[in-house]
C-alpha positions in Angstrom: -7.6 16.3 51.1 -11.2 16.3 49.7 -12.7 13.2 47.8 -13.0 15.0 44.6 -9.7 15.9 44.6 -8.5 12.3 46.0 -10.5 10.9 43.0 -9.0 12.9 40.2 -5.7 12.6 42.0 -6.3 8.7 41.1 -7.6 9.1 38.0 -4.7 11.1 36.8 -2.6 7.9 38.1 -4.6 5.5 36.4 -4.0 7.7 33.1 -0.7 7.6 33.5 -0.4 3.9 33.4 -1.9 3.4 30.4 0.7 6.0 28.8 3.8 4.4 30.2 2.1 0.9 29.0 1.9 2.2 25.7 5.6 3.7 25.6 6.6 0.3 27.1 4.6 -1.6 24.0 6.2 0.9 21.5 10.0 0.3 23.0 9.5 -3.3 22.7 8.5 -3.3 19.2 11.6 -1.3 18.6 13.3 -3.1 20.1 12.5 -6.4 18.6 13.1 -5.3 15.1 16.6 -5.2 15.5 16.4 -8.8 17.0 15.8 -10.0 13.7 18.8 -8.9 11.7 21.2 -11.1 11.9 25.0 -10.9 10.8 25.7 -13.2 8.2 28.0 -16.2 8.8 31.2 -15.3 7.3 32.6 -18.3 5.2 36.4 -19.2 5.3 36.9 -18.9 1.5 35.7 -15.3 1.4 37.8 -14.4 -1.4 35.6 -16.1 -3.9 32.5 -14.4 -2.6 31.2 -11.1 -3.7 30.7 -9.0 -1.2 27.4 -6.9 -2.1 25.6 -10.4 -2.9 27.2 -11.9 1.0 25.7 -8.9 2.9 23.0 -7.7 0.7 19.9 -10.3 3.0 21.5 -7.9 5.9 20.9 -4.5 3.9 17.2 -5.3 2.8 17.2 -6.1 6.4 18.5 -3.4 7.8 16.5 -0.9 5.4 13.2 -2.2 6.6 14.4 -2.2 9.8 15.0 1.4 9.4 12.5 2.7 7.3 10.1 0.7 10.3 11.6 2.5 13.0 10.9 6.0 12.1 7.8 5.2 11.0 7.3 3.5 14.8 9.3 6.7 16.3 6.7 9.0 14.3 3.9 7.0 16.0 4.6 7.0 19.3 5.4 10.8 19.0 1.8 11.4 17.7 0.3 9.0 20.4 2.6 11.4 23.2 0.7 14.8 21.3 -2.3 13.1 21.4 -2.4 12.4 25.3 -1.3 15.7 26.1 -4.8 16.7 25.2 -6.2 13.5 27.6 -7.2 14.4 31.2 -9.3 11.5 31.9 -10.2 8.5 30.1 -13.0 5.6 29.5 -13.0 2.2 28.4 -13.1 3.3 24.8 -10.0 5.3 25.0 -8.1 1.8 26.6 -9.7 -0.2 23.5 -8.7 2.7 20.9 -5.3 2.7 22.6 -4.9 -1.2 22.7 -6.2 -1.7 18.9 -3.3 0.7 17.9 -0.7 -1.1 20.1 -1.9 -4.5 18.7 -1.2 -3.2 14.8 2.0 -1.4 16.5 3.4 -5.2 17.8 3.0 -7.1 14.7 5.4 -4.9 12.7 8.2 -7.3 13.5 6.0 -9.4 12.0 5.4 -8.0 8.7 9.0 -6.4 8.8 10.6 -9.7 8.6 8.3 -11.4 6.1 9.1 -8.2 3.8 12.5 -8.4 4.2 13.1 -11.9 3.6 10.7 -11.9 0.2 11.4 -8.5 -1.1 13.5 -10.5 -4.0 10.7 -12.8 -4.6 7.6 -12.7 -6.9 5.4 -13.4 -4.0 4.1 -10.2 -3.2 1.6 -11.4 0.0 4.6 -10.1 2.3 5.1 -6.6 0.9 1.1 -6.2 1.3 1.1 -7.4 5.0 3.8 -4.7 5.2 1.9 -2.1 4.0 -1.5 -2.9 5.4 0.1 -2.5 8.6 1.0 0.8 8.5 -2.4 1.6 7.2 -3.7 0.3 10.0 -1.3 2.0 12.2 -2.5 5.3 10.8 -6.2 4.0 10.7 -5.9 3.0 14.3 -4.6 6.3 15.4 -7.2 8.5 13.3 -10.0 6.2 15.3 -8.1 7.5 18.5 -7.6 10.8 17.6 -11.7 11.2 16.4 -13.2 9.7 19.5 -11.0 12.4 22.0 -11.3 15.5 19.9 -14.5 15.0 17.8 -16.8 12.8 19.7 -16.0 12.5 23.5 -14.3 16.2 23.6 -14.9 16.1 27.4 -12.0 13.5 28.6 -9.8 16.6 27.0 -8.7 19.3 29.1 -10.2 22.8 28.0 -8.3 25.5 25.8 -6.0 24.7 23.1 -8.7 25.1 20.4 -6.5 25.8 17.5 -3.9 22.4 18.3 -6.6 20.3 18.8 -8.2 21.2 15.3 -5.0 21.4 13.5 -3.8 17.7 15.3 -7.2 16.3 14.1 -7.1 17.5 10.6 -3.5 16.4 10.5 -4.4 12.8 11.7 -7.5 12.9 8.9 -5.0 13.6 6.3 -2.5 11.1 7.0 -5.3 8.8 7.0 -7.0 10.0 3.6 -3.4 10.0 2.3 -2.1 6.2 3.7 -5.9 4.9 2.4 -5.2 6.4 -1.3 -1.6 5.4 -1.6 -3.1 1.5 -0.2 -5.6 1.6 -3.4 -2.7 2.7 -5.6 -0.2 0.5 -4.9 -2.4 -2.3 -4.6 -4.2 -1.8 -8.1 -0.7 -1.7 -9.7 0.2 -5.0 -7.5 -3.3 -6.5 -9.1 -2.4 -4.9 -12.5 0.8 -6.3 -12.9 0.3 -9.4 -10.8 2.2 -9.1 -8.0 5.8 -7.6 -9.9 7.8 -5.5 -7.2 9.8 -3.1 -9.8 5.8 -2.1 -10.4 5.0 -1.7 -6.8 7.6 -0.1 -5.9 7.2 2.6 -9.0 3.9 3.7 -7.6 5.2 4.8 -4.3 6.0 7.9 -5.8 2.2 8.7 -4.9 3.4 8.8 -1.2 5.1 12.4 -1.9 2.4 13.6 -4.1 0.1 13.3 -1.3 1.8 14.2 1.4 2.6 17.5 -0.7 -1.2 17.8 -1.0 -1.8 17.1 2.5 0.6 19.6 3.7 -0.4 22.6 1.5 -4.1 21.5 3.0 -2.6 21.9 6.8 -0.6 24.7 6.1 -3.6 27.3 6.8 -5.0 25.4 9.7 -1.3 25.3 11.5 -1.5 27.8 15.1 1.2 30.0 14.6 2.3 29.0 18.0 2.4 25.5 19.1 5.0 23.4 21.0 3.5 20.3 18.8 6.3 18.6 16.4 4.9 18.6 12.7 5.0 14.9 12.2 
């Protein structure tokens, strides 16, 4: 076996690690989001207790928890599309890949402070929430623009049309998460901090994301293996 071929054969290890490191990080984070519901202690007089108000900490729980996961599921399947197009990497690709992992492993975090104070008046926790998924999505378009845009040589060659229509998709969710951030977060300032308010304005979510995939729609290859996510 040849040194060049020893070398790539190596490299191509070395790669490898860093994607079953991610997938490890994104498992984890999963997995510690269920770690935080907890079954509520059933009291011996239950009959005086209403049942909605007993478990309803567990639903607004569990929703986050749910709402979180997909969200986390959807980002690890973009970050598996995204290394499909990898062949080698650099030490910006490991910093790029461990700045989305570090805004991927606080979202037990921020899932649990939203939870616990979506009732409240105190809106700091929903913001932490949905910062964090900005920066998700901000951390991912940074990955996704130094491969394909300005390093296109760690890529492997071919697949023109994917890699166009994967960075415009990235650029979108990005433009979309960035104006749905000053939206919600001029209503939060507007009407100092009341949820009802807050949560009203995510209609803007759809309306963009409607936008965004009418934009896509004549970029998309009209074959390609890559889940529209």
């Amino acid at each position: 076996m040849s040194e060049k071929t020893t070398e790539s054969l190596h490299r191509e290890f070395e790669l490898e690690r860093m994607i079953l490191f991610s997938d490890a990080v994104f498992a984890i984070a999963i997995t510690l989001l269920i770690l935080e519901i907890k079954f509520p202690v059933i009291p011996e007089n239950f009959n005086n207790v209403s049942v909605f108000d007993f478990f309803k900490p567990t639903l607004i729980h569990f929703f986050t928890f749910m709402l979180s996961f997909f969200f986390i599921g959807m980002s690890w399947a973009r970050h598996l599309q995204l290394c499909k197009f990898l062949q080698q990497y650099n030490n910006t690709v490991i910093v790029f890949n461990l700045l989305l992992l570090f805004f991927i492993v606080i979202f037990p975090f921020s899932v649990s402070g939203f939870a616990e104070n979506m009732h409240a008046s105190f809106f700091v926790p929903a913001i932490i929430y949905i910062l964090n998924i900005f920066f998700v999505i901000f951390a991912q378009f940074l990955f996704v623009h130094y491969i394909l845009k300005r390093n296109t040589v760690l890529t492997i060659s071919g697949n023109d049309d994917e890699k166009k229509y994967f960075y415009l998709r990235s650029k979108y969710n990005f433009v979309m998460m960035f104006s749905s951030v000053v939206v919600i977060l001029g209503v939060g300032i507007i009407s100092r901090g009341n949820m009802i308010s807050m949560t009203a304005s995510l209609y803007v979510l759809p309306v963009f994301a409607l936008i965004m995939k009418m934009k896509l729609k004549k970029h998309k290859p009209k074959k390609s293996n890559n889940l529209s996510l």
